[in-house]
C-alpha positions in Angstrom: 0.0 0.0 0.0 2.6 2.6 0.9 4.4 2.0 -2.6 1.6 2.4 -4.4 0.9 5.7 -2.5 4.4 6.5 -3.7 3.6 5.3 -7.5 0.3 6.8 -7.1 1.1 10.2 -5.9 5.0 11.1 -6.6 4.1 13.0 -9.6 2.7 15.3 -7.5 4.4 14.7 -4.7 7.9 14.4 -5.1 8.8 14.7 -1.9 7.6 10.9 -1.3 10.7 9.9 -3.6 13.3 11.3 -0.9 12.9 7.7 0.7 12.9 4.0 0.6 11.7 2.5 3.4 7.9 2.0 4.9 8.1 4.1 7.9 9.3 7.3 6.7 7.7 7.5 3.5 4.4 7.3 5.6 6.2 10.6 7.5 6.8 12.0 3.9 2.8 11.0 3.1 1.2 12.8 6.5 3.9 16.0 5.8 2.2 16.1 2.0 -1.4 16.0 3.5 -2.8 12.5 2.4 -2.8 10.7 5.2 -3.8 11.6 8.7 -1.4 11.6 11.8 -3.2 9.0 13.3 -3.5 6.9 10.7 0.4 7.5 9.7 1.1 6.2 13.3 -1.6 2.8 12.9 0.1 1.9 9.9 3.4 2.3 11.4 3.3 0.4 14.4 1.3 -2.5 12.4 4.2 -2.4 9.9 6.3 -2.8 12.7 4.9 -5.5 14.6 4.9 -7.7 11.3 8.4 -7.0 10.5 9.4 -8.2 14.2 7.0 -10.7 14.2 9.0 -11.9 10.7 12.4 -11.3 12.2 11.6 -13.3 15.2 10.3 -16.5 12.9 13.0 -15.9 10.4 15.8 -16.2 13.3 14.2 -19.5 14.7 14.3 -20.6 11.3 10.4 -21.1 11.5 8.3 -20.4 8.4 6.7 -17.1 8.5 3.3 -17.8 9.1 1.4 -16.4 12.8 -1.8 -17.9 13.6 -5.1 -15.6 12.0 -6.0 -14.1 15.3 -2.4 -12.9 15.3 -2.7 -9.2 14.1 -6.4 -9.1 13.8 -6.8 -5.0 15.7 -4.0 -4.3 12.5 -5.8 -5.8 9.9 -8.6 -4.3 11.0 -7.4 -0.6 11.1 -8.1 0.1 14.3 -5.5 1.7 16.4 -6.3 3.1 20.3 -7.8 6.3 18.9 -10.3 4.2 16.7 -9.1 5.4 13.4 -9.7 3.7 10.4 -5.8 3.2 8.6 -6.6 4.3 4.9 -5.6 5.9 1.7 -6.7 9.7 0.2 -10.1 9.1 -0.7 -9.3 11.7 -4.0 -8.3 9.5 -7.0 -4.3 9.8 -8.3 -4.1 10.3 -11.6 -4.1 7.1 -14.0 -0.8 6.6 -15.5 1.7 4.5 -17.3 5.6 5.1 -17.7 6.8 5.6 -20.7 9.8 3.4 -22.8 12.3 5.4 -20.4 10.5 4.5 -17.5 9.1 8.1 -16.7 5.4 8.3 -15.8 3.3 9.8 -18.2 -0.5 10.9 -17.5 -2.8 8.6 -19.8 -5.2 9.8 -22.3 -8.8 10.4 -21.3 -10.1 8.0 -23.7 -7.1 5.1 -22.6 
């Protein structure tokens, strides 16, 4: 979700190129306005309880698979405020990169 923001919004946002990892290109995405503060810090702390929960599995040499019930208040947005974790609810433009991998707004009629 939070590379597609980046894919989605970059061309108007170019700030949310300035970094490569999760957690602080949500930062970039609440500093540009599309996602709230509290739902910034939701998707954060579920991003980081599945990359721990991964790290912890990997290092046991377990396959990375947690029981359903797991991460259950992540997956369902909810953080201690209540919040809902979501995207902009205004629509990105549609576009496609061109042959050197630049992205290009598409025609109306595409």
């Amino acid at each position: 979700m939070v590379q597609y923001a980046v894919l989605a919004w970059s061309c108007r946002y170019p700030e949310l190129l300035r970094y490569t990892d999760n957690i602080r290109i949500l930062d970039e995405l609440q500093n540009a306005g599309l996602i709230a503060g509290e739902d910034v810090s939701c998707l954060q702390e579920a991003y980081k309880a599945y990359r721990a929960a991964a790290h912890r599995l990997a290092l046991q040499n377990q396959p990375g698979k947690v029981s359903g019930d797991q991460f259950h208040d992540f997956r369902q947005g909810s953080s201690s405020s209540g919040s809902k974790c979501c995207l902009p609810s205004s629509q990105p433009p549609n576009l496609r990169g061109d042959w050197r991998g630049r992205a290009q707004a598409e025609p109306k009629n595409a």
